[in-house]
Every structure is written in structure tokens, then in C-alpha cells.
N, C-alpha and C positions, 0 to 999 in steps of 0.2 A: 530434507526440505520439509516446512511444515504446510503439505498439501495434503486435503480432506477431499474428497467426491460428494455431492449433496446430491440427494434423490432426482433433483432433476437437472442434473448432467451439469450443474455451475460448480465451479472448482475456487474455495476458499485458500487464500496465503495470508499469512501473516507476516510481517517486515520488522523489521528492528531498525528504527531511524532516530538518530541522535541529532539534537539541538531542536526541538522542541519544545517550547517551554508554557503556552498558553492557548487559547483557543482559537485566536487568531494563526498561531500555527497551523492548529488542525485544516484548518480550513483551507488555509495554501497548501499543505501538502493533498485535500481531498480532493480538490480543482483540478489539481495538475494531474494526478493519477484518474480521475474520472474521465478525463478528456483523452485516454487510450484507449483502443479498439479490444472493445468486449468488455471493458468493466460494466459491472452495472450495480456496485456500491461498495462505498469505503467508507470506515470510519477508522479515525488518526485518535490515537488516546497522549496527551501528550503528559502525561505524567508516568506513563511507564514507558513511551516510546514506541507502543506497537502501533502499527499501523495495519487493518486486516481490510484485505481488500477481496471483493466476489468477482468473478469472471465467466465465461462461456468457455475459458479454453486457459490452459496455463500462460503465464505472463515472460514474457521474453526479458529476464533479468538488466538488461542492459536498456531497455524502453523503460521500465520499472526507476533504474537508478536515473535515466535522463532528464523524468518529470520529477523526481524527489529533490533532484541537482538544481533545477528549475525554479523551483519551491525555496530552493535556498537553503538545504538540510542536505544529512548524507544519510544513503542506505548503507548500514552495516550489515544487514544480511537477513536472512528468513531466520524469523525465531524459533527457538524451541523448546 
């Protein structure tokens, strides 16, 4: 999994989500994951497909894919 530790205790993922295509993307997918318990910032790149998200605490994969699904995109998995 690609999980990093930051100095002050936020835990960075990165996601791999396909269909993607503009910045209007970005931003439904940034919505939908922002509005989960502990994020406190994402940025969606839709021309590679990552999506890296910061947290207080690791992301419960299955919360993770339900607001991507939401979004109207799939998670294919943590990049690496």
C-alpha cells in the first residue's frame, strides 16, 4: 500500500482511479472523498489518474471506493 507517515501524525494514500478525464472530474471525485471522516485534503490529477488523499488516520478502503463510486469513477487500487 502506498502509505507515508508525515511529521505530524497525517497519513498520506495515494489511489489509482480510472475514468477520469477533466477537471470537472477532479473535483467530483475531491468532494466526495473530502466529505469522509478525517480527510483533510485531496487532490485528484486526472491525467495520470492518482488521486492522493491526506488523513488523520488510514482510510477504510471500502469508504474510500464508496465515495469514488459516488463520484461516478472506479477505484482500482493504491498506487505504486
Amino acid at each position: 500500500m502506498s502509505e507515508q507517515k508525515h511529521e505530524n501524525d497525517l497519513v498520506t494514500t495515494v489511489y489509482q482511479v480510472s475514468g477520469m478525464t477533466c477537471g470537472h472530474c477532479e473535483g467530483a471525485i475531491s468532494q466526495e472523498l473530502s466529505a469522509l471522516e478525517g480527510v483533510s485534503e485531496v487532490t485528484a490529477v486526472a491525467r495520470t489518474g492518482e488521486v492522493t488523499v491526506v488523513s488523520t488516520a488510514p482510510l477504510d478502503e471500502r469508504a474510500v471506493r464508496g465515495a469514488v463510486d459516488e463520484a461516478g469513477y472506479e477505484l482500482v487500487g493504491t498506487a505504486h
